[in-house]
C-alpha positions in Angstrom: -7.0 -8.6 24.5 -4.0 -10.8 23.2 -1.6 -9.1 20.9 -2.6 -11.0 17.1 -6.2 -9.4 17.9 -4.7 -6.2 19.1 -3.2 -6.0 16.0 -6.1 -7.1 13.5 -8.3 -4.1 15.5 -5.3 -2.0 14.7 -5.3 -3.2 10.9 -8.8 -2.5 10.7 -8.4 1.2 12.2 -5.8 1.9 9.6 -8.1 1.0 7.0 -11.4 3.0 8.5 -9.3 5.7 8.7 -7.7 5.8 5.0 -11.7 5.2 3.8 -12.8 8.1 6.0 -10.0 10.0 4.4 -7.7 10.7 7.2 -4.8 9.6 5.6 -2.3 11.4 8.5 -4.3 9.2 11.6 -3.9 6.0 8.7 -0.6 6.5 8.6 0.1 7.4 12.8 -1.7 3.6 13.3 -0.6 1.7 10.5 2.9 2.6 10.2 4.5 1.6 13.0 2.2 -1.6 13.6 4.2 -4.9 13.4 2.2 -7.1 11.5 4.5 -10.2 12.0 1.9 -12.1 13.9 -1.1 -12.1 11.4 -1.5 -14.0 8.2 0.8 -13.1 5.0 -2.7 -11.8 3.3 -3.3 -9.6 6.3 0.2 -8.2 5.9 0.1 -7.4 2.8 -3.4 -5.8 2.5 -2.4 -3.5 5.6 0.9 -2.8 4.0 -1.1 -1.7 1.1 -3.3 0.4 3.3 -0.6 2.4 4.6 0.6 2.8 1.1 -2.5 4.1 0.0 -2.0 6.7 3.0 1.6 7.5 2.5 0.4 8.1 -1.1 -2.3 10.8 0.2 0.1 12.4 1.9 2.4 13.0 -0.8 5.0 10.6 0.9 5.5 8.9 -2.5 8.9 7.1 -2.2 7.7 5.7 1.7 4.5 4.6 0.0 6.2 2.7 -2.8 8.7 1.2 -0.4 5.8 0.1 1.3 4.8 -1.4 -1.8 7.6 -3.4 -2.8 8.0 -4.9 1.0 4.6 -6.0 0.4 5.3 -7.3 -2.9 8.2 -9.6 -1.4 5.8 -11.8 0.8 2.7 -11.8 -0.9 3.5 -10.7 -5.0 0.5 -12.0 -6.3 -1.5 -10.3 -3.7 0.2 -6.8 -4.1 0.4 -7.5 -8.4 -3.4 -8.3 -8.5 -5.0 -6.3 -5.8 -7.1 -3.3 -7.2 -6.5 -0.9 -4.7 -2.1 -1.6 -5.0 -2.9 -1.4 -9.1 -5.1 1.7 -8.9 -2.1 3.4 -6.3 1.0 2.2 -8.9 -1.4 3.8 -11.7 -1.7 7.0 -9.8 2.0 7.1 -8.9 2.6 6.9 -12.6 0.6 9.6 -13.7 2.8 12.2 -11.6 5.4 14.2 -13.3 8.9 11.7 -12.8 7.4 9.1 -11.8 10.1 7.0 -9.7 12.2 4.3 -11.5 10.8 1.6 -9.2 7.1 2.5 -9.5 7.8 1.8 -13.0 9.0 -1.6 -13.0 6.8 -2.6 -10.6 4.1 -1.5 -12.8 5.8 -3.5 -15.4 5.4 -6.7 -13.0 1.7 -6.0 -12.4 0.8 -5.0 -15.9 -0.4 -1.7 -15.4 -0.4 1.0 -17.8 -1.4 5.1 -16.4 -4.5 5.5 -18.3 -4.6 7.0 -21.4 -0.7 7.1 -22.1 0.5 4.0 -24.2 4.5 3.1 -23.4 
């Protein structure tokens, strides 16, 4: 198996196993997986995958860093995408939320629900 599939069987591991709710074997497959050689929209919806994980896992600061790297090669992807809007939204309903969580959730337009800023 070339490496670009290699990588897209990876992707889709990390993304069975975040569904399945096994956050910590996400995280083992997705995080150290270079995914230089697939398309930007692959990149970005795995990087947003292992976010999702890191988030699980209470790795909130990896998970946003995540988030932002994602956000600087595809933005519209990571501002528009429900799953990266419903993780910044639950991110900003912990107590402190980080600084960056909310100015990216100022980019995206989201809003924790029920508290009006």
């Amino acid at each position: 198996m070339d490496r670009v599939r290699a990588d897209h069987v990876s992707i889709h591991k990390t993304t069975i196993a975040i569904e399945l709710g096994d956050a910590q074997r996400a995280i083992a497959i997705g995080a150290p997986l270079d995914t230089s050689t697939v398309p930007v929209e692959r990149q970005v919806r795995h990087a947003i995958e292992t976010a999702r994980a890191l988030a699980r896992w209470n790795r909130i600061d990896d998970a946003l860093a995540t988030l932002l790297d994602a956000e600087v090669i595809g933005p519209d992807q990571v501002r528009y995408h429900r799953l990266s809007r419903d993780l910044v939204r639950d991110i900003l309903t912990r107590p402190r939320p980080p600084r960056l969580a909310v100015e990216l959730s100022d980019r995206m337009g989201v809003r924790p629900e029920g508290l009006r800023w």
